[in-house]
DSSP file (Angstrom, degrees, kcal/mol; ACC not computed):
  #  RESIDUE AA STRUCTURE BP1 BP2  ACC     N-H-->O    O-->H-N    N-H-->O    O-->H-N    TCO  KAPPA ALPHA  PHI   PSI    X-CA   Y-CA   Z-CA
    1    1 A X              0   0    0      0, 0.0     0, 0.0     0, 0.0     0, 0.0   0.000 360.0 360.0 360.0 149.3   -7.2  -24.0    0.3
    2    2 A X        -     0   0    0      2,-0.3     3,-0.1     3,-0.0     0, 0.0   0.319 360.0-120.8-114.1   4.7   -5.9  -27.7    1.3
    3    3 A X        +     0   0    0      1,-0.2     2,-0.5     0, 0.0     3,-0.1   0.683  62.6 149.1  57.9   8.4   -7.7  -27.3    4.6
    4    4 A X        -     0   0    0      1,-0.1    -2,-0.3     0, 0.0    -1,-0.2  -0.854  59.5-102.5 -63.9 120.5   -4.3  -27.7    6.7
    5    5 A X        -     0   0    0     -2,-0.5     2,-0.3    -3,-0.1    -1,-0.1   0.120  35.1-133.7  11.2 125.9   -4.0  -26.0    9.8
    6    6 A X        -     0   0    0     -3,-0.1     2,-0.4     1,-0.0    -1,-0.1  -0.773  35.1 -98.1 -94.6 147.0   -1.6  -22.8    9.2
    7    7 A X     >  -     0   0    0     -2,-0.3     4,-1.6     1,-0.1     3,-0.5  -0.636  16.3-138.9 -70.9 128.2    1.3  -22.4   12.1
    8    8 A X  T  4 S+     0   0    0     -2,-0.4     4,-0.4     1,-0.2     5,-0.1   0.629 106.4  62.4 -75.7 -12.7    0.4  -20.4   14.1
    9    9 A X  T >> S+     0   0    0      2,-0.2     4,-2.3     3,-0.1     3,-0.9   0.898 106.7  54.7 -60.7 -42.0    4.1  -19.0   14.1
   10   10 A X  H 3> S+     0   0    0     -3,-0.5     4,-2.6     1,-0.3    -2,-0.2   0.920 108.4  46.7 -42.7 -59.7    3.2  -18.4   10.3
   11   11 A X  H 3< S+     0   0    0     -4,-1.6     4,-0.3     2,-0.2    -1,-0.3   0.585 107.1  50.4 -69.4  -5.6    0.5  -16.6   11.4
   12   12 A X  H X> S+     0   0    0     -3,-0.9     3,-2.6    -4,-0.4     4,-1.5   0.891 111.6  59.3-103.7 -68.2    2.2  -14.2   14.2
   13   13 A X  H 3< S+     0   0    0     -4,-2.3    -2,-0.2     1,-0.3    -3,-0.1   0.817 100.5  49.4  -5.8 -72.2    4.8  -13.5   11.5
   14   14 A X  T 3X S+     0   0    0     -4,-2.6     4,-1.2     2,-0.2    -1,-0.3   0.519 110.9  48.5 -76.1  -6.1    2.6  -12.2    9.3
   15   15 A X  H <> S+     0   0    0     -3,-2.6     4,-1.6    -4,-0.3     5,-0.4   0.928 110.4  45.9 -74.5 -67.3    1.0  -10.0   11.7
   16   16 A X  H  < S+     0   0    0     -4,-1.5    -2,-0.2     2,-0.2    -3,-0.2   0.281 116.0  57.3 -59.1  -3.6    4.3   -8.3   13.3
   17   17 A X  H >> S+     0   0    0     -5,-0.4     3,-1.3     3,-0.1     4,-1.0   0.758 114.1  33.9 -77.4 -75.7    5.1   -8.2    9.2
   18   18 A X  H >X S+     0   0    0     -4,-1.2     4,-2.7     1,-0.3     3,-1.0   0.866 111.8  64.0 -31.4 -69.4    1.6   -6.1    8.4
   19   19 A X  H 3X S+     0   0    0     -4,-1.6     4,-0.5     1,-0.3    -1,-0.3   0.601 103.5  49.9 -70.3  -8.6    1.9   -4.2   11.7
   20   20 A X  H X>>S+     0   0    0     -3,-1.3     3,-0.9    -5,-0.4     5,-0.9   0.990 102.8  57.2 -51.2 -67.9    5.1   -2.8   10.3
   21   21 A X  H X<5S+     0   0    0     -4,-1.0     3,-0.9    -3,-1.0    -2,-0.2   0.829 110.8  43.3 -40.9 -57.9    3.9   -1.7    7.4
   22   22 A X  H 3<5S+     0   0    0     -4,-2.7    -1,-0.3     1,-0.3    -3,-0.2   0.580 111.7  49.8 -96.4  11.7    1.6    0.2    9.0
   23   23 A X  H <<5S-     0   0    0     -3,-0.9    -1,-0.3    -4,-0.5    -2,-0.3   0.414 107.3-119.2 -92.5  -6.9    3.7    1.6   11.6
   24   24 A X  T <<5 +     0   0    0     -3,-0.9     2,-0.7    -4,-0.7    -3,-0.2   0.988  58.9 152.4  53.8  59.6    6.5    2.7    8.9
   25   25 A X     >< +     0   0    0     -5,-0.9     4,-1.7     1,-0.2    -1,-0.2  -0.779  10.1 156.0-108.2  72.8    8.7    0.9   10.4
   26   26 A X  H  >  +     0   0    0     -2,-0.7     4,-0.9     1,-0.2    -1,-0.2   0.844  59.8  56.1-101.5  -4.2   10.6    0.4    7.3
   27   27 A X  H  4 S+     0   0    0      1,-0.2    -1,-0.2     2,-0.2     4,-0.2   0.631 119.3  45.6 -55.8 -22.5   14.5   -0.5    7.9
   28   28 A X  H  > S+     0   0    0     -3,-0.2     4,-1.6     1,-0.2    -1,-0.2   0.886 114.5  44.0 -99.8 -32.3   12.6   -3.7   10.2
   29   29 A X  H  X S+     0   0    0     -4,-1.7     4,-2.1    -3,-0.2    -2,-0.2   0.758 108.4  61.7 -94.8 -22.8   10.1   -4.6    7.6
   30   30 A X  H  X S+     0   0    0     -4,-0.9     4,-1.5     1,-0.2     5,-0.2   0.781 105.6  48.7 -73.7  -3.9   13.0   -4.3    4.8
   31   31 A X  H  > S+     0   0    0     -5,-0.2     4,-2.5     1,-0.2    -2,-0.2   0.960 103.7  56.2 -87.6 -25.8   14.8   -7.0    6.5
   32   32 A X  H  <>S+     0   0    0     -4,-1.6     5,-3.8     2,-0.2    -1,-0.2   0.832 112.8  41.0 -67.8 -25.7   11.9   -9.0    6.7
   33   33 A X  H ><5S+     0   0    0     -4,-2.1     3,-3.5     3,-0.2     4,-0.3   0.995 110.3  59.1 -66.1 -63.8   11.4   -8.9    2.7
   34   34 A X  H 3<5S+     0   0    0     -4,-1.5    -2,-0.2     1,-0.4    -3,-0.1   0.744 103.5  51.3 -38.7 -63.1   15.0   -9.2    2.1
   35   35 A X  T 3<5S-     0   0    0     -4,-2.5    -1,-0.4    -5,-0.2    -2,-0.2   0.310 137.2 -79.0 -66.8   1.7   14.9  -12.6    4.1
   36   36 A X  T < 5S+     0   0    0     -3,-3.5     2,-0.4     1,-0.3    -2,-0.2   0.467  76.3 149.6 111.0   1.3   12.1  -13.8    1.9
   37   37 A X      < -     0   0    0     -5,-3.8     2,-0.6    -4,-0.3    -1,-0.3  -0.535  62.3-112.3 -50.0 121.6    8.7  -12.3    3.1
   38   38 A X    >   -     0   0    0     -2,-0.4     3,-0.9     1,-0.1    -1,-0.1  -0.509  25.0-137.9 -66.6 109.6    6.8  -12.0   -0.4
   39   39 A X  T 3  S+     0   0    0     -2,-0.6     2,-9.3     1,-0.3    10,-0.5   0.873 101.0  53.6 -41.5 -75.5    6.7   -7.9   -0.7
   40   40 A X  T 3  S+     0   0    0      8,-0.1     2,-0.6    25,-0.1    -1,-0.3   0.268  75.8 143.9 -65.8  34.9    3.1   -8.4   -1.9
   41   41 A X    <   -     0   0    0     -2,-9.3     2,-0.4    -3,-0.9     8,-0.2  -0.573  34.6-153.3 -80.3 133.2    1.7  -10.4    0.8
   42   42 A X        -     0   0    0     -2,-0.6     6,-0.2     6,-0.2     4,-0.1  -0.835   8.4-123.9-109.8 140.5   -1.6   -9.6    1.4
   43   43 A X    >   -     0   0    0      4,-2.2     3,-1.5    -2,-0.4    -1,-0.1   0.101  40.5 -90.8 -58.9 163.7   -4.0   -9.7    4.2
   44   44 A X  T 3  S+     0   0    0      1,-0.3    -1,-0.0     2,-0.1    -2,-0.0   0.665 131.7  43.7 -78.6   5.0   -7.7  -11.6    4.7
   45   45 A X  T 3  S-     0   0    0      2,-0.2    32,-2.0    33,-0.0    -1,-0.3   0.088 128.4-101.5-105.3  20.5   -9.4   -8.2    3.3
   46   46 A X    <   +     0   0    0     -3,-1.5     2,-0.5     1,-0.2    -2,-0.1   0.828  70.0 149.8  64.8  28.4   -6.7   -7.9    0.3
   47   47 A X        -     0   0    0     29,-0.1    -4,-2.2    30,-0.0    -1,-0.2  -0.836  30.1-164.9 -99.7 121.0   -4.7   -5.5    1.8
   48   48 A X     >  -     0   0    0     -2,-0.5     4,-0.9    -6,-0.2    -6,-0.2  -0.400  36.7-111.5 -97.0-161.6   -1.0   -6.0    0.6
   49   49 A X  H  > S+     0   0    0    -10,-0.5     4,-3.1    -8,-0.2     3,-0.4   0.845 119.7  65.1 -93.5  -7.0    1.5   -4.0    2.9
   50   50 A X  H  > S+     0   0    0      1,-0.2     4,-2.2     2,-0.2     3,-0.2   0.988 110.7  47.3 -54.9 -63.5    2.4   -1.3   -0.2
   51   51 A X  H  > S+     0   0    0      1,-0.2     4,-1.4     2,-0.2    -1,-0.2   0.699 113.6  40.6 -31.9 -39.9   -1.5   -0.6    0.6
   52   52 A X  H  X S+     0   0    0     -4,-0.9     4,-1.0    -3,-0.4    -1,-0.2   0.856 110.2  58.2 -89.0 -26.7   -1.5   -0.4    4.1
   53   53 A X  H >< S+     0   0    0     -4,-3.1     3,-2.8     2,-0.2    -2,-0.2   0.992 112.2  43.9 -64.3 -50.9    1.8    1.7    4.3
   54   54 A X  H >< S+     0   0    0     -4,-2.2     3,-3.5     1,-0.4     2,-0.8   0.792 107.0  55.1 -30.4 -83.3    0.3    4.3    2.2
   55   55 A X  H 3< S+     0   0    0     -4,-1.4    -1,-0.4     1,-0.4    -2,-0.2   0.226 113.4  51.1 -50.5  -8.5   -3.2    4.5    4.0
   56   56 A X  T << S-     0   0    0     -3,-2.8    -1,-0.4    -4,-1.0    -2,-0.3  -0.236 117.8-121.9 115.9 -14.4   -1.0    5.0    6.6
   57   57 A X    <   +     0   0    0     -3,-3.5    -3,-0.2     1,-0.1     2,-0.1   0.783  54.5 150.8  29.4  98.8    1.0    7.7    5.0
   58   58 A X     >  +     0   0    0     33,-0.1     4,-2.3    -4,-0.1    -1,-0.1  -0.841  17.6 177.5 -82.7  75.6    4.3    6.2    5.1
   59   59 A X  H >> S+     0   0    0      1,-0.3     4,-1.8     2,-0.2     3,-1.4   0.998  80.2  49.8 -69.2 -62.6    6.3    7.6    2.1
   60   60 A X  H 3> S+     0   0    0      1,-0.3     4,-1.9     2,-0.2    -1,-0.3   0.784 118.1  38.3 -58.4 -28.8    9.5    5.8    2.9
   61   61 A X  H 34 S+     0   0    0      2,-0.2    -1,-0.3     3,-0.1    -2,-0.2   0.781 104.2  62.4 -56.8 -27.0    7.9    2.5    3.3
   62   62 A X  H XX S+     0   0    0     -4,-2.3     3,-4.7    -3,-1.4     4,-1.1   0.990 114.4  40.4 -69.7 -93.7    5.8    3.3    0.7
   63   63 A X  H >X S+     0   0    0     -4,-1.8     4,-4.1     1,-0.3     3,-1.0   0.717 110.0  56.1 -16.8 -68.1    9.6    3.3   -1.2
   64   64 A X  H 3< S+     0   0    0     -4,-1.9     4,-0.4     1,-0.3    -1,-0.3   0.391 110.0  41.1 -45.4  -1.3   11.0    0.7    0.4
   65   65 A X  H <4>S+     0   0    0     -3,-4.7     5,-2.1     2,-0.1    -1,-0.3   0.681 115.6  51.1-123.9 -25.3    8.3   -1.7   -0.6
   66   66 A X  H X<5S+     0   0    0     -4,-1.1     3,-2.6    -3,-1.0    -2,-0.2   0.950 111.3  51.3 -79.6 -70.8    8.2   -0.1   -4.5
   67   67 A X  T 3<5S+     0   0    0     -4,-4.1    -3,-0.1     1,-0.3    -2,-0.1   0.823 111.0  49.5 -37.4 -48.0   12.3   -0.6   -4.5
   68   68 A X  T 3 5S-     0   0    0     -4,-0.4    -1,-0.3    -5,-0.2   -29,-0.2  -0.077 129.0-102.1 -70.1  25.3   11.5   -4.3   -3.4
   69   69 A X  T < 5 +     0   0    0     -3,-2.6    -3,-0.3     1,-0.2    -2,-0.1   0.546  55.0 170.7  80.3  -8.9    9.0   -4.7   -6.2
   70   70 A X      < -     0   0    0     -5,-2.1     2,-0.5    -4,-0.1    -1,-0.2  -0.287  39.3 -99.6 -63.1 145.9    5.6   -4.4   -5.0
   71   71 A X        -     0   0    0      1,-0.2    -1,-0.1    -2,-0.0   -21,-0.1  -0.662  26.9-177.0 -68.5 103.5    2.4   -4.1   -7.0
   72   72 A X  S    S+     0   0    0     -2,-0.5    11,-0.5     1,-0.1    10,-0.3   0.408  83.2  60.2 -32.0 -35.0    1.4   -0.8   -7.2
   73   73 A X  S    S+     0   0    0      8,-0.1    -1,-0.1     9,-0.1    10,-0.1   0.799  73.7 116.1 -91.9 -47.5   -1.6   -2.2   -9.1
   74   74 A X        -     0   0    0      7,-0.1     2,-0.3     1,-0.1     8,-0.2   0.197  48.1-157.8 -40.1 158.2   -3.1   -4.5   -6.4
   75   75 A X        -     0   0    0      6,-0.2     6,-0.2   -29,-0.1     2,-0.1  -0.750  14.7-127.1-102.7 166.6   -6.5   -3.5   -5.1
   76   76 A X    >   -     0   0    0      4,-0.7     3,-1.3    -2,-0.3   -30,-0.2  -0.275  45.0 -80.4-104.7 179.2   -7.7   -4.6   -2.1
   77   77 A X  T 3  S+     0   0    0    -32,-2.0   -31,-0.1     1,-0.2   -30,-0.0   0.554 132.3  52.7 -80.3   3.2  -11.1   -6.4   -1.8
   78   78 A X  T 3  S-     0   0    0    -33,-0.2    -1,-0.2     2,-0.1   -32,-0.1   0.275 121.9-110.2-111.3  11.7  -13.1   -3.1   -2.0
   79   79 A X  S <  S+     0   0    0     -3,-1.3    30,-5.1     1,-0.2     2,-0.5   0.731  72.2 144.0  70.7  44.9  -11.1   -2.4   -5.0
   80   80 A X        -     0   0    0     28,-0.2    -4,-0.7     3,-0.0    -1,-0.2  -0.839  36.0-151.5-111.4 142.7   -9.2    0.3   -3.4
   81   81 A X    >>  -     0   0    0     -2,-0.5     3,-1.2    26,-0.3     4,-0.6  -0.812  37.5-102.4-110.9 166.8   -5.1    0.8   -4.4
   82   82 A X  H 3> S+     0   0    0      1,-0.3     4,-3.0   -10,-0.3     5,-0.3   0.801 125.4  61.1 -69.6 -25.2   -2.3    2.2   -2.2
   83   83 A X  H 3> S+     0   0    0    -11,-0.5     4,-2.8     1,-0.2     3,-0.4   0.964 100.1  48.9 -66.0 -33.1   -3.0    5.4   -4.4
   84   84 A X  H <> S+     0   0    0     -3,-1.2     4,-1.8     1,-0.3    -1,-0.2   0.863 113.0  52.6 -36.8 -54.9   -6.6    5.8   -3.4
   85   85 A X  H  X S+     0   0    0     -4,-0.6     4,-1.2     2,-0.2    -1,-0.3   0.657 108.3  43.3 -73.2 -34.3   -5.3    5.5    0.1
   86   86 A X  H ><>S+     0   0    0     -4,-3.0     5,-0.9    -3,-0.4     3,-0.7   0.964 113.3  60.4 -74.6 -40.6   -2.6    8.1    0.1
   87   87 A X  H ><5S+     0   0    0     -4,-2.8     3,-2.5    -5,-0.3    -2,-0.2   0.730 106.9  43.1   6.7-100.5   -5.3   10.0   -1.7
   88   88 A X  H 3<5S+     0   0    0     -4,-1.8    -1,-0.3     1,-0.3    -2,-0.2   0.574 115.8  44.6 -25.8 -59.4   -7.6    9.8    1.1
   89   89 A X  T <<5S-     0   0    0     -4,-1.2    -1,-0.3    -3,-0.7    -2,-0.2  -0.031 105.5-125.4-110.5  30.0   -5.3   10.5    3.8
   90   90 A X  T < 5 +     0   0    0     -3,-2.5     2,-0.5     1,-0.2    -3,-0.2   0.705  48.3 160.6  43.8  67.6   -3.9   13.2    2.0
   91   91 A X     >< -     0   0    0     -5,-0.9     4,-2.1     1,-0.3    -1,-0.2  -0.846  17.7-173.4-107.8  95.9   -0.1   12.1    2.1
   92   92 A X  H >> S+     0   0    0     -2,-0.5     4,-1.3     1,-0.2     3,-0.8   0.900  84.3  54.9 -94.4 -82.0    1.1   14.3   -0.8
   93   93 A X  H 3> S+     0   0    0      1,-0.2     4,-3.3     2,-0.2    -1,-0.2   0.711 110.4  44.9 -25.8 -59.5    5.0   12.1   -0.2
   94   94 A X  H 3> S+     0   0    0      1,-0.2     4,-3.0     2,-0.2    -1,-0.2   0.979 117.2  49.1 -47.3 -60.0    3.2    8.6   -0.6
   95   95 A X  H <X S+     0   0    0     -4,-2.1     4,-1.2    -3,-0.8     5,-0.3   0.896 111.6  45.9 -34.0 -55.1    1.4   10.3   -3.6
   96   96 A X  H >X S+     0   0    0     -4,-1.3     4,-3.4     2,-0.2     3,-1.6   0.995 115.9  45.5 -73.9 -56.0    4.4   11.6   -5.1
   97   97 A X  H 3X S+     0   0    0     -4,-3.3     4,-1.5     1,-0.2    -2,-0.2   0.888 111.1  49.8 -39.9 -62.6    6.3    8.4   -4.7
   98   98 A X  H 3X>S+     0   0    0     -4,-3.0     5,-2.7     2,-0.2     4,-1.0   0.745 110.0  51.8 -23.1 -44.6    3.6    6.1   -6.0
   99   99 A X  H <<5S+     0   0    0     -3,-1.6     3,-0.2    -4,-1.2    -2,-0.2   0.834 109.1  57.1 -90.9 -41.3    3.1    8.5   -9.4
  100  100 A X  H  <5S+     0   0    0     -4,-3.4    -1,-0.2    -5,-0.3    -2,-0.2   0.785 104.3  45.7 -80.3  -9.2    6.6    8.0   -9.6
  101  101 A X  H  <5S-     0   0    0     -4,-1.5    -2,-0.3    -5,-0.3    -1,-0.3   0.851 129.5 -89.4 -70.3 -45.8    6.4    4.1   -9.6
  102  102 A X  T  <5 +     0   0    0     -4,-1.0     2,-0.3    -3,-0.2    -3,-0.2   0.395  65.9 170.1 139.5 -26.6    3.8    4.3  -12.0
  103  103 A X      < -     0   0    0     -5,-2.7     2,-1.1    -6,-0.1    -1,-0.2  -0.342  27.8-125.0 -58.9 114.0    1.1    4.4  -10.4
  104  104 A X    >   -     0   0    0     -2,-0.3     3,-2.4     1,-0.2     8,-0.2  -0.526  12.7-167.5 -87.0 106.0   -2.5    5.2  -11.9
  105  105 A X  T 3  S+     0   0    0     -2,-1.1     8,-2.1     1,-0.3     9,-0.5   0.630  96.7  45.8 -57.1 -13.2   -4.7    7.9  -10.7
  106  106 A X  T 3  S+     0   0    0      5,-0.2     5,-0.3     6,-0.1    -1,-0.3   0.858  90.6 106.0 -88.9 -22.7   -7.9    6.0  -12.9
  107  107 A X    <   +     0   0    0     -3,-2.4     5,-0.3     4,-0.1   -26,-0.3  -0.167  67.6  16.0 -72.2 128.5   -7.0    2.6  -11.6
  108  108 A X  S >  S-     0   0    0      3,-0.1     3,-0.7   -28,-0.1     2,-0.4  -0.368  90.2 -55.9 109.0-176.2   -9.5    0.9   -8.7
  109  109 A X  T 3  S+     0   0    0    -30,-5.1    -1,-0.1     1,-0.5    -2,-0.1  -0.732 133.4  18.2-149.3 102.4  -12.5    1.3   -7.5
  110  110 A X  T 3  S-     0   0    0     -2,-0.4    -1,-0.5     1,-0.2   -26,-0.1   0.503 110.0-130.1 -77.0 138.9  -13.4    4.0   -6.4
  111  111 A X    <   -     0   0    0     -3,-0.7     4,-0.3    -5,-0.3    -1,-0.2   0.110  21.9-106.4 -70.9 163.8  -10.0    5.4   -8.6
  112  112 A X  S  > S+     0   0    0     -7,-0.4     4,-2.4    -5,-0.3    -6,-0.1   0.793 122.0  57.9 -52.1 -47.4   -7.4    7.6   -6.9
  113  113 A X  H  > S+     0   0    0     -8,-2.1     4,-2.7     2,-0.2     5,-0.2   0.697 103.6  47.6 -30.8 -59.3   -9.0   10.4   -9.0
  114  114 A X  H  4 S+     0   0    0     -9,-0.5    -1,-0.2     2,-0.2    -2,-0.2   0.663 103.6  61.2 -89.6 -11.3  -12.4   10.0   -7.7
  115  115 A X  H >> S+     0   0    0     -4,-0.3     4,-1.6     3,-0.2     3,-1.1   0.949 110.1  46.0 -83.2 -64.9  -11.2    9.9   -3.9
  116  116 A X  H 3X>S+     0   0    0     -4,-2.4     5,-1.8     1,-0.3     4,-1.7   0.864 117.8  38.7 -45.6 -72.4   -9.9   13.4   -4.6
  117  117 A X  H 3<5S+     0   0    0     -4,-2.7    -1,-0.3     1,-0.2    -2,-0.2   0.635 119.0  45.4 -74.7  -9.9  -12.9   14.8   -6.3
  118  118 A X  H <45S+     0   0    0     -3,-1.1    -1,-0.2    -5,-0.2    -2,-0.2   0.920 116.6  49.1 -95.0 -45.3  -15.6   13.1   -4.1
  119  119 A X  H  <5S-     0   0    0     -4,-1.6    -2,-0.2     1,-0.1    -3,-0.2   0.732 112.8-119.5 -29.3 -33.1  -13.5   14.2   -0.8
  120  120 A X  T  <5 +     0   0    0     -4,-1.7     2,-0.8    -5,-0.4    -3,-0.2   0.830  51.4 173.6  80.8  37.3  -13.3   17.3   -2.1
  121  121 A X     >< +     0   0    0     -5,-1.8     4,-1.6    -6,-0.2     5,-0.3  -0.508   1.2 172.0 -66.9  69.3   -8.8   17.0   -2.2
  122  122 A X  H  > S+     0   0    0     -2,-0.8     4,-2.2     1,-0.2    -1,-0.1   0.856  84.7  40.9 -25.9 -57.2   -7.6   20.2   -4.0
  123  123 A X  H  > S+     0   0    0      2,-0.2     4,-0.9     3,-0.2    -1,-0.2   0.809 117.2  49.3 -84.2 -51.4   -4.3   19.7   -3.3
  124  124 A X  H  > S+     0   0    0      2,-0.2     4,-1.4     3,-0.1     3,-0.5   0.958 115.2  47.3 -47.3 -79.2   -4.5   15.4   -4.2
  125  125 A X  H >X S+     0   0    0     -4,-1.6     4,-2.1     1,-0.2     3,-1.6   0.876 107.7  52.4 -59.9 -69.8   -6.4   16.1   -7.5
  126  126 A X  H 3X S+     0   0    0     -4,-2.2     4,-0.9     1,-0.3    -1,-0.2   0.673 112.9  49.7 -29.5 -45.5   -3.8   18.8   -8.4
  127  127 A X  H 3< S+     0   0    0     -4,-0.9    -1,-0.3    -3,-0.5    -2,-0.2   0.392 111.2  47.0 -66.1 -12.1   -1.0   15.9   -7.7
  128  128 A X  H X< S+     0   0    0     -3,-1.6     3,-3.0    -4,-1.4    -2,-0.2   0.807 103.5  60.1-104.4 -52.7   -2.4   13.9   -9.4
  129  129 A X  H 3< S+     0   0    0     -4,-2.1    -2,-0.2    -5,-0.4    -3,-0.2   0.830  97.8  69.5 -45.8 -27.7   -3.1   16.2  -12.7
  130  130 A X  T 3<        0   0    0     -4,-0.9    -1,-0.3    -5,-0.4    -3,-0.1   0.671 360.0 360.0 -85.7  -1.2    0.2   16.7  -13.0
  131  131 A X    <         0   0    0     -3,-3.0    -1,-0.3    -4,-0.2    -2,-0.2   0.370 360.0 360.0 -73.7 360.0    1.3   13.4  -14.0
């Protein structure tokens, strides 16, 4: 960090970016990648928005942000990845989409895998065994 003062336009930006993401708002948030938001922009806890749309069970953002490239892979700073998160919040679309990116059910901490089976996800660990 260069210790410069961020614009506070910068910063308003990048909020109304995130708060897309996690509204599934994704025809307004594709335009904003399109125009040169970096898809994998992340938040001060490591949350990029591929992560938030998921936790958020946004399948079609979840796309839209996979089509534009986004890191599938990322973890957040609690080591958690967008799969964990559809995991968790059981959005069996986000899930499928992810798996279909690529995505890995061992990958993170705690793993996609291990959010099913400690939640106790039938339906989540089954989607995921079938990759």
């Amino acid at each position: 960090m260069t210790g410069e003062p961020i614009d506070p336009g910068v910063i308003e930006l990048a909020g109304r970016v995130f708060d897309l993401g996690r509204g599934g708002h994704t025809e307004e948030l594709a335009g904003y990648l399109d125009a040169g938001v970096p898809v994998n922009l992340t938040n001060d806890k490591g949350d990029t928005l591929l992560i938030l749309a998921a936790y958020h069970g946004h399948p079609e953002t979840v796309g839209a942000l996979l089509d534009r490239g986004a890191d599938h892979s990322r973890a957040n700073d609690r080591g958690q990845t967008a799969l964990a998160a559809a995991v968790f919040r059981q959005s069996a679309g986000t899930v499928t989409r992810l798996l279909a990116a690529g995505a890995d059910p061992d990958a993170g901490g705690p793993s996609a895998r291990a959010t099913a089976q400690f939640f106790e996800l039938p339906a989540m660990a089954e989607l995921l065994d079938a990759t």
